[in-house]
Residue, then its C-alpha position, 0 to 999 in steps of 0.5 A: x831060788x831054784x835055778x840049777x835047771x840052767x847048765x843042764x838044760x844048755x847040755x841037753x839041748x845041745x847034747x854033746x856031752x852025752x855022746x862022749x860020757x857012755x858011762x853016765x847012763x848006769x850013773x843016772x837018778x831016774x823016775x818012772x811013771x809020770x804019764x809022759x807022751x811019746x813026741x805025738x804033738x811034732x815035737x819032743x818036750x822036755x819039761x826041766x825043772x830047778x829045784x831047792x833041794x839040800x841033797x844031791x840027785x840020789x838023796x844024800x846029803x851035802x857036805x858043808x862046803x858044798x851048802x856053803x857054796x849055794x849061798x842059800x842057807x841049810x832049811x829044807x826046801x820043796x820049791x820049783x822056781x825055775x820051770x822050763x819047757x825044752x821044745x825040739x822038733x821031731x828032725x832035732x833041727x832047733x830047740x827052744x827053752x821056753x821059760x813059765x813063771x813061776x807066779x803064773x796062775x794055773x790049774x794045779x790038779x788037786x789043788x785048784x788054781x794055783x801059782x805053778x811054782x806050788x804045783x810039786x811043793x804043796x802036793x807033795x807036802x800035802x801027800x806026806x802028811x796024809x801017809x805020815x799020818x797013816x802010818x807009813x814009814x818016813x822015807x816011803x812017805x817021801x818018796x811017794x809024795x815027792x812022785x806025787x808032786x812031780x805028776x802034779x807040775x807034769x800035769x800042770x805044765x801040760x794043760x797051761x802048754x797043751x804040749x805031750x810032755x815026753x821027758x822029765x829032768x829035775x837038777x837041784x842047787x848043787x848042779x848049778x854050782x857043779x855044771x858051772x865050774x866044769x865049763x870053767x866058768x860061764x861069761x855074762x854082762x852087766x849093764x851096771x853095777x849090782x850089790x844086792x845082798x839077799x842073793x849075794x850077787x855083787x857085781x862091777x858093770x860090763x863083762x866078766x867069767x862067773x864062777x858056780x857060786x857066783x853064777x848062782x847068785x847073778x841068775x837068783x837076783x830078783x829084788x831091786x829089777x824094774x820087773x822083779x821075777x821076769x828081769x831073773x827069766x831074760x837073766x836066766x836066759x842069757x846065762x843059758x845063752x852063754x852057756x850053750x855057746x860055750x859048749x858048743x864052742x871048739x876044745x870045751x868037750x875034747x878035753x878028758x878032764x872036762x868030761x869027767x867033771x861033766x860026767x860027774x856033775x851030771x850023775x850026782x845032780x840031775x834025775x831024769x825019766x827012766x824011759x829017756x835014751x838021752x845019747x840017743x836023743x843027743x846023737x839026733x841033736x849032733x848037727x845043732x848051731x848055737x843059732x838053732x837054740x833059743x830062749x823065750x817065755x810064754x806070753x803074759x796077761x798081766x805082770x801085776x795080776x791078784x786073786x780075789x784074795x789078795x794074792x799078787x799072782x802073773x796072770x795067763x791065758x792058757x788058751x794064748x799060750x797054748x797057740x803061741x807054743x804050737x806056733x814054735x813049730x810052724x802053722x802047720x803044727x798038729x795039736x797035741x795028741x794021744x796015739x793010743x786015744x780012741x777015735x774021737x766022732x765027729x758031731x754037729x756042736x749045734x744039736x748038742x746042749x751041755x749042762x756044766x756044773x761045778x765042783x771044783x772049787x774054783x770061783x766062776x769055772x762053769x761059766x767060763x767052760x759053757x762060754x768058751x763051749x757056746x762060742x764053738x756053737x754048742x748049745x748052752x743048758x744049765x750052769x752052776x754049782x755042783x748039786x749031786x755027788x761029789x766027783x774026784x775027776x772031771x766027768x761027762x756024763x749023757x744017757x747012753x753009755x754009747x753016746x757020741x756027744x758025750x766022747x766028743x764033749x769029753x775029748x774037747x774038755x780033756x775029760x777022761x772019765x765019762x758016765x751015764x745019766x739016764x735023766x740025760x735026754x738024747x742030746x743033752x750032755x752034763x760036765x761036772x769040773x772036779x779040781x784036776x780039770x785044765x781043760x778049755x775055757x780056764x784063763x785065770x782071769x775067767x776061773x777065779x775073778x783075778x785083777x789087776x793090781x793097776x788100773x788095767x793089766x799089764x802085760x809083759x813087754x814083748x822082746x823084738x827077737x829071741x835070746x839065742x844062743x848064736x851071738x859072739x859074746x853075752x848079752x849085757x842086761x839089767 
């Protein structure tokens, strides 16, 4: 499983490897153009991701010692299992790696809703196939398709969290391994023995320095724990954990030889947005105690949810999550906002009747969207299907090109587009939800007739406090 992102988030939430390495920034894989924000919701977030990639950073291949060292077999593979939201607060007083899911069931725009873990592989699948089949070369269709899948998780992660995010990191396999090894190794705790061959992992109980291959192996078990996925998260977790303590620990960075191994590590398997000063940002970070950095996950409706098709999905509220992240910062944290965004006029929901029709794709949409709307006290008009021309994005329309019920519907909905419809009357508004929207009113169980697998939901048991990153030894778990 995808899980490279660990070392690296534990770097750059500490930052201090960036400082010392000024060479690293000329060495760096970048990405351009994924619509990040600007830190305007209070905080900068960095969204990591971990992927199965066979290549290093750059796209080259791996040597055969280097595949044999990820246990993880030699087949092309496209998956993000392992999704992280690094949230820092604008004063670089704290950070908090908050884990998703990978089944979490979302909007994916293109796609519908979707585990969260398909939003980069099927779009950027998906995307290959139609430039191969128009004729484009293999490697432009690769590189074009593989932007189209990371937009697509950047997307995703940003309507489940609300968050702006700012900065984009993606690390394959090899980075695990290479980051791992460079810190000499990483402690961890195990409450009993493990011998779980799908992973590789085989372990004796208590505490015990794991190397690159077999760090790899310990955070990418899922089989044979009580919660499956979510017992590898509080792994992941208290791996990141040691890790950081180990970073921040007296000599790990003072020693040359460490850095260079750092240095390299990070240039040959991470990629980061081009926009990202990461040694600025590091320099903002120099003050950071192991105790400031924590790690959670986002809160879960139910472990054991499943599609009206069958599909066994983790169910979320992005209404629940979305308050629980601006939570991270304090009550007072203001929403994610655009500072370039137009004024957004202030209305009387009450005068206002919205028509919803759905074009989506997505079972049950318009009526979980008019719900959520009517219980902000605007007034409730036709819903149902989508019955005139097809659109591509989400789009309000009303009978006057300026009409301020149709920007305020749009900015409450998260809708970019809006049109005119002159059978609108004055006071009437119409959305119509194409398959990007993940706006309001899209919890998975409301959009797509999820249910439990069990009798009720089964939400994910809460931990009394956070893993963090300030203890004096690992945290011993399943």
């Amino acid at each position: 499983m995808a899980v490279a992102s660990l070392s690296a988030a534990a770097l750059l939430v500490t930052g201090v490897a960036w400082r010392s390495v000024d060479s690293l920034r000329s060495n760096l894989a970048t990405v351009s153009d994924l619509g990040l924000g600007g830190a305007a919701d209070g905080a900068v977030d960095i969204l990591m991701v971990g992927t199965d990639s066979r290549t290093d950073a750059h796209g080259n291949p791996l040597s055969a010692s280097e595949l044999a060292s990820l246990r993880a077999g030699e087949e092309v593979a496209n998956n993000t299992d392992t999704i992280l939201l690094i949230r820092v607060p604008n004063d670089g007083s704290s950070a908090t790696a908050i884990s998703i899911p990978r089944d979490s069931y979302v909007a994916v725009p293109g796609l519908g809703n979707s585990k969260i873990n398909a939003a980069y592989g099927a779009t950027k699948e998906e995307k290959r196939l139609e430039l191969v089949q128009s004729g484009v070369p293999d490697d432009e269709a690769d590189r074009e398709s593989t932007q189209a899948g990371r937009e697509a998780l950047v997307s995703a992660v940003a309507g489940l969290t609300g968050v702006t995010v700012d900065h984009y990191a993606e690390v394959g396999l090899l980075g695990f391994v290479l980051l791992t090894d460079a810190v000499g190794g990483v402690d961890v705790c195990l409450n009993a023995p493990v011998d779980e061959p799908l992973s590789g992992a085989n372990f004796p109980a208590g505490e015990q320095t794991l190397n690159g291959s077999d760090a790899l192996s310990f955070v990418r078990q899922r089989h044979d724990l009580p919660r499956g996925d979510l017992d590898r998260i509080v792994r992941q977790q208290v791996f990141m954990a040691s890790l950081v303590r180990k970073v921040l620990s007296a000599g790990t960075l003072s020693n040359p030889g460490t850095l260079g191994q750092l240095s390299n590590a990070v240039s040959r398997s991470v990629v980061l947005d081009d926009d990202w000063d990461v040694l600025q940002f590091a320099t903002n970070l120099q003050n950071l105690a192991g105790g400031n950095v924590t790690f959670e996950t986002i809160p879960v409706a139910d472990i054991n949810g499943m599609t009206d098709y069958g599909e066994s999905i983790v169910a979320v509220d992005p209404t629940e999550v979305q308050n629980w992240v601006r939570g991270l910062l304090g009550d007072d944290a203001p929403p994610a906002t655009d500072p370039d965004a137009p004024d957004v006029p202030q209305i009387d929901p009450s005068t206002v009747t919205v028509d919803v029709a759905n074009d989506s794709g997505i079972s049950g949409l318009a009526s979980s969207v008019s719900s959520t709307l009517g219980a902000e006290g605007f007034r409730t008009g036709d819903v149902g299907n989508n019955e005139g021309e097809s659109v591509d994005t989400t789009t309000v329309y009303a009978g006057a090109s300026d009409d301020d019920a149709a920007k305020a519907v749009a900015a409450r909905v998260g809708a970019t587009s809006t049109a005119v419809d002159d059978s609108l009357p004055s006071g009437t508004v119409r959305i119509v939800l194409a398959s990007d929207y993940s706006g309001t009113g899209t919890p998975s169980s409301a959009i797509t007739g999820v249910t439990s697998a069990g009798d009720a939901p089964t939400p994910a048991p809460v931990a009394a406090d956070p893993i963090d990153a300030g203890s004096t030894g690992p945290q011993c778990v399943n």
